[in-house]
C-alpha positions in Angstrom: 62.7 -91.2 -121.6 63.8 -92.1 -118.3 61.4 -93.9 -115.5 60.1 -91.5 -112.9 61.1 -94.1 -110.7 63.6 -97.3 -109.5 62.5 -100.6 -109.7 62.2 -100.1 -106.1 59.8 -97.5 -106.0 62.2 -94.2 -105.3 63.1 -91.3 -107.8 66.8 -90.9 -109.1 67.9 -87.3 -109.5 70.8 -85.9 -110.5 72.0 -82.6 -109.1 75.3 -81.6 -111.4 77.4 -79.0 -109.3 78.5 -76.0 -112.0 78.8 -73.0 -110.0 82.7 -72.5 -109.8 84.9 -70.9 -111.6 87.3 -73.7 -113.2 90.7 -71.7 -111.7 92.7 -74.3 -112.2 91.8 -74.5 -116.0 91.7 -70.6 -116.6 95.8 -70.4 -117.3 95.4 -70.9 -121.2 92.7 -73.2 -120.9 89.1 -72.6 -120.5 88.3 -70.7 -123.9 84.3 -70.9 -124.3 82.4 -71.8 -127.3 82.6 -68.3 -128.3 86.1 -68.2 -127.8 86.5 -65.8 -124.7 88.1 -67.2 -121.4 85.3 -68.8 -119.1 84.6 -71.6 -116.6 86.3 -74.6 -117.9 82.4 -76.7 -118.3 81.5 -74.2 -121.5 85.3 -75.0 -123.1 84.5 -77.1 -126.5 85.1 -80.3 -126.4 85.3 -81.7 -129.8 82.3 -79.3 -131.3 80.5 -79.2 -127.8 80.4 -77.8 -124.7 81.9 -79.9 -121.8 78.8 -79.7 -119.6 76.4 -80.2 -122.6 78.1 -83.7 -123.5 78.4 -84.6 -119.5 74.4 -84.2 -119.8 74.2 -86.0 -122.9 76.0 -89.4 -120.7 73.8 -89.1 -117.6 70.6 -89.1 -120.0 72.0 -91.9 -121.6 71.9 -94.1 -118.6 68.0 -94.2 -118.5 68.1 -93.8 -114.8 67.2 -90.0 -114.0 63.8 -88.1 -114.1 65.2 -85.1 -113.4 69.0 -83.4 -113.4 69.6 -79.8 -111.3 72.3 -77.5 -112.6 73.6 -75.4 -110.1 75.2 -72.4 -111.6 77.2 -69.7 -110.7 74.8 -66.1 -110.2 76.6 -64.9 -113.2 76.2 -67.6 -115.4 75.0 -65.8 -118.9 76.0 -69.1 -121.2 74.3 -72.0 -119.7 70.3 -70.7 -121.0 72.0 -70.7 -124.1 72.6 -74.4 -124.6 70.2 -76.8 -125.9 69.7 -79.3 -123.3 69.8 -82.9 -124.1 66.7 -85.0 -125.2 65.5 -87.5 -122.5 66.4 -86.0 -119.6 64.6 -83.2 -117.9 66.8 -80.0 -116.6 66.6 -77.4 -114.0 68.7 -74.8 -112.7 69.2 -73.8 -108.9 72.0 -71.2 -108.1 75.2 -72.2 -106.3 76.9 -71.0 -103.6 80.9 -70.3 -103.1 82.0 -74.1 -102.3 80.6 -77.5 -103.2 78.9 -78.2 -100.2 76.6 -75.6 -100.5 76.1 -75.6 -104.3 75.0 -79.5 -103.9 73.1 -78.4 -101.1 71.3 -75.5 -103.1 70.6 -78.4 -105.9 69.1 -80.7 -103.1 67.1 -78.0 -101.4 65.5 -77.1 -105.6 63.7 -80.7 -105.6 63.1 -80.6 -101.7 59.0 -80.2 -102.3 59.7 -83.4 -104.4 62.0 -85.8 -103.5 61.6 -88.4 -101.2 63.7 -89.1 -98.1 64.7 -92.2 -99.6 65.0 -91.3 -103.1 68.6 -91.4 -105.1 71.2 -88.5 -105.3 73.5 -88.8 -108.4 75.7 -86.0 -107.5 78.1 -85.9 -110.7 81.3 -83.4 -112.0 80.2 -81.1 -114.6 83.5 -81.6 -115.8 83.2 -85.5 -116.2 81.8 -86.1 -119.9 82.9 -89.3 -120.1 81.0 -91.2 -117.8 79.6 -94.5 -119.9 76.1 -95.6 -119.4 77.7 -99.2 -118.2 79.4 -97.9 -115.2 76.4 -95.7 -114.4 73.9 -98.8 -114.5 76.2 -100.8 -112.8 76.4 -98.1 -109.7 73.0 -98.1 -109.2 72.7 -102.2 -109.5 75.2 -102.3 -106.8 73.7 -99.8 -104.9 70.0 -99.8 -104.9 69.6 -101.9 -102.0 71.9 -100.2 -99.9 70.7 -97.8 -97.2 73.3 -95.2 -97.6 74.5 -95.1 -100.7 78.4 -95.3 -102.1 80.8 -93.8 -104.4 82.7 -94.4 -108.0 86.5 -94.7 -107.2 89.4 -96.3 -108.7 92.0 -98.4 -106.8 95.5 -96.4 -106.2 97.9 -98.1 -108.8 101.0 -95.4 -108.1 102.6 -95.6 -104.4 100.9 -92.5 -102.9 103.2 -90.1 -100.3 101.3 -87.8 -97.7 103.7 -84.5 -98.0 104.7 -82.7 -95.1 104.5 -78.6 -94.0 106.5 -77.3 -96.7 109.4 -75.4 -95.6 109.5 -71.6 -96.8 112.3 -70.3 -98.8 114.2 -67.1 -99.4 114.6 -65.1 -102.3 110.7 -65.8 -103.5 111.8 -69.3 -104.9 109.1 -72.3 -104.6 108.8 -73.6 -101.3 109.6 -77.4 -101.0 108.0 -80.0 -99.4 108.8 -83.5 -98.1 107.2 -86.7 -97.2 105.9 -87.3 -94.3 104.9 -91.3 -94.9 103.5 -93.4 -97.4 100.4 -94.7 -97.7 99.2 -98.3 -97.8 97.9 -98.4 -101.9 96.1 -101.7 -101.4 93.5 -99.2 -99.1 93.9 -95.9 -101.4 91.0 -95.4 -104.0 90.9 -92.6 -105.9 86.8 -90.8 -105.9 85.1 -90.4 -108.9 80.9 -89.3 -109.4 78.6 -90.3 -109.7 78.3 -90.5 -105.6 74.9 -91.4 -105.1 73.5 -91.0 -101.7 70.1 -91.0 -100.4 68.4 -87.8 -101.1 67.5 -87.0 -97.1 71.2 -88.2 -95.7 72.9 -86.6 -98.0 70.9 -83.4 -97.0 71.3 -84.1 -93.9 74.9 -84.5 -94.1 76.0 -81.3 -95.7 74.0 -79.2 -93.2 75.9 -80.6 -90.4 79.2 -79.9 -92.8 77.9 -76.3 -92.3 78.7 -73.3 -94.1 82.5 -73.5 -93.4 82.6 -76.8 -95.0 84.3 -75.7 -97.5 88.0 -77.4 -96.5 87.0 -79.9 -95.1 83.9 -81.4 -97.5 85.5 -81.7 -101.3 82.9 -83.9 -102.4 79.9 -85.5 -100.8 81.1 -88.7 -99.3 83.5 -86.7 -97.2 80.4 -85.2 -95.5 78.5 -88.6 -95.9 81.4 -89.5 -93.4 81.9 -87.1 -91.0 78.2 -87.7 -90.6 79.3 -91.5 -89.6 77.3 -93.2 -92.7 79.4 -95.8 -94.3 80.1 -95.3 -97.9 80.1 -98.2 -100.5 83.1 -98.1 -102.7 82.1 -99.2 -106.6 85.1 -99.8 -109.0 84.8 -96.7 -111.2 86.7 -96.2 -115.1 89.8 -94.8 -115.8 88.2 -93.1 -118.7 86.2 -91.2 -116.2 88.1 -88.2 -116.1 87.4 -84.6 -114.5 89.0 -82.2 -116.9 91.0 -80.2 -114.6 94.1 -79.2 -116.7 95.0 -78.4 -120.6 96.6 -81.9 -120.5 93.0 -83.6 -119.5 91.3 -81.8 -122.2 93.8 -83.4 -124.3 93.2 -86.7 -123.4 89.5 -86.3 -123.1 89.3 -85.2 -126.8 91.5 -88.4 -127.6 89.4 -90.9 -125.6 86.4 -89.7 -127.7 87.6 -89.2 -131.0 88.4 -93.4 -130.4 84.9 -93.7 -129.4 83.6 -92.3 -132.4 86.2 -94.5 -134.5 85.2 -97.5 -132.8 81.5 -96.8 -133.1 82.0 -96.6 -136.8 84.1 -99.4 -137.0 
């Protein structure tokens, strides 16, 4: 069972945005544990759902006293999981971006959390997160007055495209580069992004309601809000499912897992 609080005297909470519809996995993709199409966090991933084992890793870490689910007003499948042991779970409803589902999660524990207590704001879709990287975070972290990010150091040479020039006939507009970035200063965000709980609220109400563009996870609004944001070297294991292909290599990574652990 996880301490109600740090070492430091502040509550960690998790708020685990779940609300959206997983479009970009829906082509094929996103079959449900009973084997209809649905959002890509209820696919099976070997024998469980995607969001169940995500849940299963962030009670691992031994850090959290309490994790929000924010789900979609629709959602008919998550009451029907059986939640992790360790780790208590609520449920807020969502809104129709990220901002404002994180924002519905924060607003759930507002008559409890303190302005200073921890935000782990983590993918539904990342079930790989290890309990290492987690811990590690929030060593690096706890002293901090903002808060920082998971990210992983650009190793490809990254191009910033251009308008893309329209085409006749229907046929696939194309694109070109406009420059290249400087990889030594290109990190690629991951979550956890763990924020304290009263800038990060504060953050995303300035974002606003037409955030949406604009805020794709919480550090962006943690910037525009002029807060500097600690970058902690993330995993490459940490994957967001996003495409048949990840689900692929998700189920590899932990089918090794389980070999190694038997080994």
């Amino acid at each position: 069972m996880p301490s109600e609080q740090s070492s430091q005297g502040q509550s960690v909470w998790a708020v685990v945005p779940a609300a959206g519809s997983g479009s970009r996995f829906a082509s094929g993709a996103g079959i449900n544990r009973q084997g209809s199409k649905g959002p890509k966090q209820y696919a099976s991933l070997v024998g469980k759902p995607i969001i169940l084992r995500t849940l299963e890793a962030l009670a691992a870490t031994e850090l959290i006293s309490c994790a929000v689910v924010v789900l979609a007003a629709n959602d008919s499948v998550f009451s029907e999981l059986s939640p992790p042991e360790g780790l208590p779970i609520e449920t807020a409803l969502g809104g129709a971006s990220r901002a404002t589902s994180v924002l519905a999660g924060l607003s759930h524990i507002a008559d409890r959390a303190g302005h200073n207590d921890w935000v782990l704001v983590h993918d539904a879709a990342r079930p790989l997160i290890s309990k290492a990287i987690v811990q590690n975070m929030f060593k690096q972290l706890r002293e901090d007055k903002v808060g920082g990010i998971l990210a992983m150091p650009a190793h490809d040479t990254v191009k910033l495209a251009g308008q893309a020039a329209a085409k006749a006939d229907n046929q696939q507009a194309l694109t070109s580069v406009e420059r290249t970035l400087e990889r030594g200063r290109v990190w690629l965000a991951q979550t956890p992004q763990m924020f304290r709980y009263g800038l990060l609220v504060e953050a995303l109400q300035k974002a606003g309601a037409g955030a949406g563009d604009s805020v794709t996870d919480e550090a962006s609004a943690m910037e525009q809000a002029g807060h500097v944001v600690r970058l902690i070297p993330g995993d490459a294991q940490n994957i967001k499912i996003t495409t048949r292909a990840d689900m692929q290599l998700a189920t590899a990574l932990l089918q090794i897992q389980a070999s190694s652990s038997v080994d």
